[in-house]
Residue, then its C-alpha position, 0 to 999 in steps of 0.5 A: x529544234x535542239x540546242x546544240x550542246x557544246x564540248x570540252x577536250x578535258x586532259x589531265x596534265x599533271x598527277x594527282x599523287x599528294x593531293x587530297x582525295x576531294x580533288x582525286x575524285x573530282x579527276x577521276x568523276x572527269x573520267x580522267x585515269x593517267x597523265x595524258x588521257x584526255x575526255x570530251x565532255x558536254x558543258x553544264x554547270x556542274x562539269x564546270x564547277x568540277x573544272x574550277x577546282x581542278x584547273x590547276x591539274x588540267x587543260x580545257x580545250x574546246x571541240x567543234 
């Protein structure tokens, strides 16, 4: 039997514009473009790492 693996709706609230090119890349490595766009993501410890430094450009939601 497989383990499910679960999901985030990532979205990009604010821009990146200012901001250092570590946390650009960090955006557009979540497959984030434009304010607004938004990605689903399988959880693991690396997607959620890229999410710490970033939380504070965007919103996490879970998917069912």
């Amino acid at each position: 039997m497989e383990k499910a693996t679960k999901k985030i709706k990532v979205t990009l609230l604010k821009s990146t514009a200012g901001r250092v090119e570590s946390v650009k890349a960090t955006i557009e490595a979540l497959g984030l473009k434009k304010i607004r766009s938004s990605n689903v993501l399988s959880v693991n410890p690396q997607i959620m790492g890229m999410i710490d430094k970033v939380k504070h450009l965007i919103k996490v939601e879970d998917v069912k």
